[in-house]
MARLODO-258987 format. One line per 2 residues: number of its first residue (from 1); their letters; for each residue x, y, z of C-alpha. Coordinates in pm, 1 decimal. Example, Ala and Ser with C-alpha at 12.3 -4.5 7.8 and 13.67 -1.06 7.14 Angstrom:
// MARLODO-258987
1	as	1230.0:-450.0:780.0 ~ 1367.0:-106.0:714.0
This chain:
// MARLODO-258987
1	xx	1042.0:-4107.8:1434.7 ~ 1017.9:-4055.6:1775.8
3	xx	750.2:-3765.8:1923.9 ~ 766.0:-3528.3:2223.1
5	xx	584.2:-3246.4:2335.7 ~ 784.7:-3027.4:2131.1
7	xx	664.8:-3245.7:1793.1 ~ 322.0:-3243.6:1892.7
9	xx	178.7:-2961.1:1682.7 ~ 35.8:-2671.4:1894.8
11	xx	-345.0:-2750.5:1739.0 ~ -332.2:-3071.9:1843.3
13	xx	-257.9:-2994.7:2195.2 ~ -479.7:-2715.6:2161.7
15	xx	-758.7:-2946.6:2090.2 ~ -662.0:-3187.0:2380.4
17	xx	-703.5:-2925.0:2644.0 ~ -1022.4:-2771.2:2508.5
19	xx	-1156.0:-3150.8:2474.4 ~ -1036.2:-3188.6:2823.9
21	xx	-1193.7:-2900.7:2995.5 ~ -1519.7:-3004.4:2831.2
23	xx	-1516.8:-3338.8:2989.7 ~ -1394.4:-3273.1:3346.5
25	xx	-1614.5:-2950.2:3360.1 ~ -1936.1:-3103.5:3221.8
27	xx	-1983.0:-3514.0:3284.3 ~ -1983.3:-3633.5:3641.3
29	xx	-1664.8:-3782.1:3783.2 ~ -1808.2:-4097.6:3851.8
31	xx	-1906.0:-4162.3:3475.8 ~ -1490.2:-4136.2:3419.9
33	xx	-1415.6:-4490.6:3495.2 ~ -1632.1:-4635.4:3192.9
35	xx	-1570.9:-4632.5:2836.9 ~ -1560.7:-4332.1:2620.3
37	xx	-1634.7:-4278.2:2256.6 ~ -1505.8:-4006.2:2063.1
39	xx	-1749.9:-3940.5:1705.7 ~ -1557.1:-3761.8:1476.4
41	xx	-1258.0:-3780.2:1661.0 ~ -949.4:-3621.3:1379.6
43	xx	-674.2:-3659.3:1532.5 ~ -740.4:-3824.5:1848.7
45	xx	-680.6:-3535.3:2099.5 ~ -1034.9:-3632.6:2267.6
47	xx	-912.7:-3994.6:2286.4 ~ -595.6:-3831.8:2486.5
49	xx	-835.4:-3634.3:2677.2 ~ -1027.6:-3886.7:2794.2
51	xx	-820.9:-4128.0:2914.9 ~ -622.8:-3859.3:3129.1
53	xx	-1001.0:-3783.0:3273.7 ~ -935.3:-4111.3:3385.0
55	xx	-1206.1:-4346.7:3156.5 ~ -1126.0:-4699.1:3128.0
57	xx	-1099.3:-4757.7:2745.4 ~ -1150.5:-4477.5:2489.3
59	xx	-1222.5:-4508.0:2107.3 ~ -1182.1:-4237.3:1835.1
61	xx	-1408.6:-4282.5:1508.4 ~ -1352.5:-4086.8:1176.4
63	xx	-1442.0:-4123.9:833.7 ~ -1107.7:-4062.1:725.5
65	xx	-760.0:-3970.5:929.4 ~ -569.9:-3859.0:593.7
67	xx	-702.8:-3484.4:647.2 ~ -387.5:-3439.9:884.8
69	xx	-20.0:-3412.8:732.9 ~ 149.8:-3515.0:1064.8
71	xx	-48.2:-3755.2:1160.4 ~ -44.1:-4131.1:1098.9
73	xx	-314.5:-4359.2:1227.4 ~ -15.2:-4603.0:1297.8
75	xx	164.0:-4344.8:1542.5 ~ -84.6:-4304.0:1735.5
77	xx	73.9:-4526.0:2006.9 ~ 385.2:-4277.4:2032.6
79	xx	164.7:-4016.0:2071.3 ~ 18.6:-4164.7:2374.8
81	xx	316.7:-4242.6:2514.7 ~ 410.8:-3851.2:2474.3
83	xx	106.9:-3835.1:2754.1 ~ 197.9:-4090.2:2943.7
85	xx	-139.4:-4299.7:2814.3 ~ -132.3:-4686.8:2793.2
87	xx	-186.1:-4725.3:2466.1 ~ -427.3:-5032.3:2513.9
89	xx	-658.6:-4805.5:2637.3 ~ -700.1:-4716.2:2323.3
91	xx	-836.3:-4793.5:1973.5 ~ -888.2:-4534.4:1682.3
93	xx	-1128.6:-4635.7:1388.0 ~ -1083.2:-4509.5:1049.5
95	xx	-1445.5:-4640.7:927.1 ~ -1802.8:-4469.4:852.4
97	xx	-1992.9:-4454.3:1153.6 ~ -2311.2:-4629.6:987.1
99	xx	-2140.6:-4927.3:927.1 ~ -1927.8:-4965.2:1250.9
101	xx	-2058.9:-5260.0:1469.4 ~ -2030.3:-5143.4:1838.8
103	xx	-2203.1:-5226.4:2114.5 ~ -2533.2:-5044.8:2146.8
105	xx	-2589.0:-4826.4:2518.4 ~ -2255.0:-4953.9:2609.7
107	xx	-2024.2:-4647.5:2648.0 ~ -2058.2:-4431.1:2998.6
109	xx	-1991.0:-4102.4:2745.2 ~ -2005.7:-3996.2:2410.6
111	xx	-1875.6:-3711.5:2247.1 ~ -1906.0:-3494.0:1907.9
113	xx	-1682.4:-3239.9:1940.9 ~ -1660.3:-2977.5:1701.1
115	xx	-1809.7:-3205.4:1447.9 ~ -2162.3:-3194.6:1390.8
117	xx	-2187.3:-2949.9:1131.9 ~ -1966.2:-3145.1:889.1
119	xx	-2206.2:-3443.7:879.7 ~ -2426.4:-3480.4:585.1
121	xx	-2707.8:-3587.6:840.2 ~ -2709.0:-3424.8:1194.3
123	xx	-3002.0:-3595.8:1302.3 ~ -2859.8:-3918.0:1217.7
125	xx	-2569.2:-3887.5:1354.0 ~ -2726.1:-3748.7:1663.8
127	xx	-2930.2:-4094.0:1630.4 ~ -2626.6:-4284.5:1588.6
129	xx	-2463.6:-4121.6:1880.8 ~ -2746.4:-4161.2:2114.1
131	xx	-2792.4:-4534.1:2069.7 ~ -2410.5:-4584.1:2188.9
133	xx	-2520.2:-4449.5:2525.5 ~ -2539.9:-4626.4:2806.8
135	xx	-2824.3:-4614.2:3001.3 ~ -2714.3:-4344.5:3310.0
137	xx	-2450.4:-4251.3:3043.7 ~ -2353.0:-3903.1:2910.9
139	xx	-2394.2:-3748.8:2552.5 ~ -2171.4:-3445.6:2515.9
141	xx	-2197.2:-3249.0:2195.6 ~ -1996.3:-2911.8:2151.6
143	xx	-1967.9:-2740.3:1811.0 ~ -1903.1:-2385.0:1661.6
145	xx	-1923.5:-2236.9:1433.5 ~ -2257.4:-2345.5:1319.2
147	xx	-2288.1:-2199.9:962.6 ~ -2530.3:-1907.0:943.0
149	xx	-2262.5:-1754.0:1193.0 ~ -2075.7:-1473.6:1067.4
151	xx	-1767.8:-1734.4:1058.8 ~ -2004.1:-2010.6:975.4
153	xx	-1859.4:-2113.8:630.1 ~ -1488.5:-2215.3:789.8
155	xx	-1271.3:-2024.0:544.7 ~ -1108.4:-1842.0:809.8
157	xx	-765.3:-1807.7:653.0 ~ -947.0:-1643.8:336.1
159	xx	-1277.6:-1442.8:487.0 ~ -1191.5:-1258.8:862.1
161	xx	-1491.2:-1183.5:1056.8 ~ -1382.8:-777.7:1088.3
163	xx	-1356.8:-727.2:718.5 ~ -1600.5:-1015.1:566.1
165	xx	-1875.6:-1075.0:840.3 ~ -2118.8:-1341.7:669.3
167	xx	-1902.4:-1395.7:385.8 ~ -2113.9:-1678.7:245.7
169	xx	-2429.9:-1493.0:291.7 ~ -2309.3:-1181.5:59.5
171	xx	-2459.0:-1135.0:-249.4 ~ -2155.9:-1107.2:-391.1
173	xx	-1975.2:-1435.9:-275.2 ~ -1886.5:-1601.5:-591.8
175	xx	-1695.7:-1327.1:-685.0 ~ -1526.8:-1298.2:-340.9
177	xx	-1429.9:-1677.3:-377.6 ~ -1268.7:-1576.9:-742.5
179	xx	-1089.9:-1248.0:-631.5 ~ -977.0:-1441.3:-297.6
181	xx	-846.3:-1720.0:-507.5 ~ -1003.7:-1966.2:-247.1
183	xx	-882.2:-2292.6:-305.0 ~ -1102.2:-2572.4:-442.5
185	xx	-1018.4:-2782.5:-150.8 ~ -1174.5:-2467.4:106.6
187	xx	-1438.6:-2468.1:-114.5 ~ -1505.8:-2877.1:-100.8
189	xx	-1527.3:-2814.6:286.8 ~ -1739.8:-2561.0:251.5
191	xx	-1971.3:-2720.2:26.3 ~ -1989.7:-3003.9:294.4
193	xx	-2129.3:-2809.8:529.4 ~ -2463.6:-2851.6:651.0
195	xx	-2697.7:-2578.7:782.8 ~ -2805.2:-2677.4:1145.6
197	xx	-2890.7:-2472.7:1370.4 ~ -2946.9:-2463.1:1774.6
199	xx	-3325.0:-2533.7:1784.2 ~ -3279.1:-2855.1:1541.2
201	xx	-2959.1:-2980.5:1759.1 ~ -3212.8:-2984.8:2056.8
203	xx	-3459.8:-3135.3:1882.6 ~ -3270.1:-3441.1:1730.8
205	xx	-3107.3:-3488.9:2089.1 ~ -3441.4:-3533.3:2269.7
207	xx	-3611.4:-3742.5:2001.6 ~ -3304.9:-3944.2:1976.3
209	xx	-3421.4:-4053.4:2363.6 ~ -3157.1:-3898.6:2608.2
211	xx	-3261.3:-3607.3:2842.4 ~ -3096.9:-3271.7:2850.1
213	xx	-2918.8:-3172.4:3158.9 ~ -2666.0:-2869.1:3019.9
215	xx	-2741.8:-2624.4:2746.1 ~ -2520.7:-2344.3:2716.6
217	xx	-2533.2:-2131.9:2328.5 ~ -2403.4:-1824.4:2172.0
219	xx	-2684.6:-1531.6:2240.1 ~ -2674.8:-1221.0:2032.7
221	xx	-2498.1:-946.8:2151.7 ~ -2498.8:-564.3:2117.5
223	xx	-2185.9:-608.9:1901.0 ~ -2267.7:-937.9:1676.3
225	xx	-2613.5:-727.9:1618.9 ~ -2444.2:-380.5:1569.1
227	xx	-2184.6:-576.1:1302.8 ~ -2524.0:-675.8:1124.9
229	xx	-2687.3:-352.1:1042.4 ~ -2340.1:-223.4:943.2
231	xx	-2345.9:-552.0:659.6 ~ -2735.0:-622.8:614.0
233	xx	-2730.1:-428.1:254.5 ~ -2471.0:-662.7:155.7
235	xx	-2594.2:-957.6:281.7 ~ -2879.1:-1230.6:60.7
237	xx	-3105.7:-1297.6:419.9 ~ -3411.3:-1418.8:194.6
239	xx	-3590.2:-1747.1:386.7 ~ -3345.4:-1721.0:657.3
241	xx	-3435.9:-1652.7:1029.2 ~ -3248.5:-1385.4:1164.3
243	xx	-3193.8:-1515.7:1497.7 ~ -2986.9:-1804.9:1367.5
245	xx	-2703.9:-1530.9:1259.2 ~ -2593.9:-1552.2:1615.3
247	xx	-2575.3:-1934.3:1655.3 ~ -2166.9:-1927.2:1657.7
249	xx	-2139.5:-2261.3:1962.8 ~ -2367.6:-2452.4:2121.7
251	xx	-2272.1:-2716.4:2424.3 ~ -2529.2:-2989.6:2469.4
253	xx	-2526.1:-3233.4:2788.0 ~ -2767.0:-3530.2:2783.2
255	xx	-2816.0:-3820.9:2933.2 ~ -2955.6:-4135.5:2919.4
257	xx	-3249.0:-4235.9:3203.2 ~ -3101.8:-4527.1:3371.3
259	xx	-3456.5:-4772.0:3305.4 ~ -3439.3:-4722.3:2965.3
C-alpha cells in the first residue's frame, strides 16, 4: 500500500513534531550530525524526527512494535519516504534492550521519550541508556504522566481528569474499573506501570554518570492543589508523599563529560 501524509495517522505525526521540538529546542546543533538512538521508540516518529534534525544515522528500539494496528515494522521505509528521509539512515529494532549488542558511548544523543514509566526498571534503563552515550554526547529523557499524577494511571479514554482526578488512588477504584467496564487490556497497561517519580529520575541519571544541564518539571499549582482538597476524602494517600501528586512531566538534559 502506498502512504502519504494523508495515511499517516494524526498521533503519529503528532508524536513526530513533539519529538522534534524536543530535540532542536534542547541538544546543541552541533551534536545533530552524529548518531541518534531512540529507547522505546513505538512507532518510530523520533527516528523521523531525528533525522530531519539532521543526525547522521538514527535507530529506534522497542520491545515489541505489534502495539500499533497501522503500523508494520516492514513499512517503515514508505513511511520515510512520506518525509522525504533516506531510509538507510535508518534501522528500527524490535528486541529487549538488555540483550541488544550496541556500541557502548557511541551515539552523540539518546532519547526516552514518553517512555520511562512503562519500564519495569527505571534505573536500569536509565543505566542502559547512559552507557550508549558518547562521551560529549546528550541524554534526553521526557515523560508524563508519571503515575501518582492525577492522570498518572493512562486510562484516559475511561477516567477524565475533571470528573475522576486520581482515579487509581480512590478508595473506591476496583469498583470504578467494574462499573467503567475497563478493559483487561487498559488494565494490563496499567498494571505495568511503575511508580517513579521526579527525585528518583534525577537520581538514577546522575549515578548512571552523565551531568545534568536542563531540568524543567511539573510544579504544583493553585488549581492541581485546589482539585486536591476538593478529592482528598476520596482518595487512599497512606505512605505516599504528597508532593509527588503534582509530578505530571519531567524533561531531563544530561550529558556526558567529554574525559570520561
Amino acid at each position: 500500500m502506498e502512504l502519504d501524509l494523508n495515511s499517516i495517522p494524526s498521533d503519529f505525526e503528532g508524536r513526530r513534531q513533539h519529538a522534534l521540538n524536543k530535540i532542536q529546542d534542547h541538544i546543541e546543533a552541533g551534536a545533530h550530525a552524529g548518531r541518534f538512538l531512540d529507547i522505546g521508540c513505538g512507532s518510530g516518529n523520533g527516528v523521523i524526527a531525528a533525522l530531519q534534525a539532521g543526525f547522521k544515522t538514527a535507530v529506534g528500539i522497542d520491545r515489541s512494535f505489534t502495539g500499533f494496528s497501522w503500523f508494520s515494522i516492514e513499512e517503515f521505509d514508505k513511511i520515510c519516504k512520506v518525509y522525504d528521509i533516506d531510509a538507510a539512515r535508518s534501522l528500527m529494532i524490535e528486541a529487549d534492550i538488555f540483550k541488544c549488542k550496541l556500541q557502548p558511548k557511541s551515539f552523540s544523543c539518546v532519547m526516552m521519550l514518553d517512555s520511562i514509566e512503562h519500564v519495569p526498571n527505571p534505573k536500569s534503563f536509565i543505566d542502559v541508556a547512559a552507557n550508549y552515550v558518547a562521551p560529549g554526547g546528550y541524554f534526553l529523557l521526557d515523560t508524563c504522566p508519571l503515575f501518582y499524577s492525577n492522570v498518572g494511571h493512562h486510562l484516559f479514554d475511561d477516567f477524565g481528569p475533571e470528573k475522576f482526578p486520581w482515579a487509581h488512588l480512590r478508595k473506591d477504584f476496583t469498583n470504578l474499573v467494574e462499573e467503567h467496564k475497563v478493559s483487561s487490556w487498559s488494565m494490563k497497561y496499567f498494571e505495568e506501570l511503575n511508580k517513579v517519580t521526579h527525585a528518583e529520575l534525577i537520581r538514577y541519571v546522575v549515578e548512571a554518570g552523565l551531568e545534568i544541564i536542563k531540568e524543567h518539571k511539573q510544579l504544583p499549582t493553585q488549581e492541581t492543589m485546589a482539585l486536591l482538597e476538593e478529592n482528598r476524602n476520596f482518595l487512599n494517600l497512606e505512605g505516599i508523599d504528597e508532593a509527588t501528586l503534582f509530578e505530571d512531566w519531567i524533561l531531563l538534559v544530561a550529558q556526558r563529560p567529554a574525559d570520561k
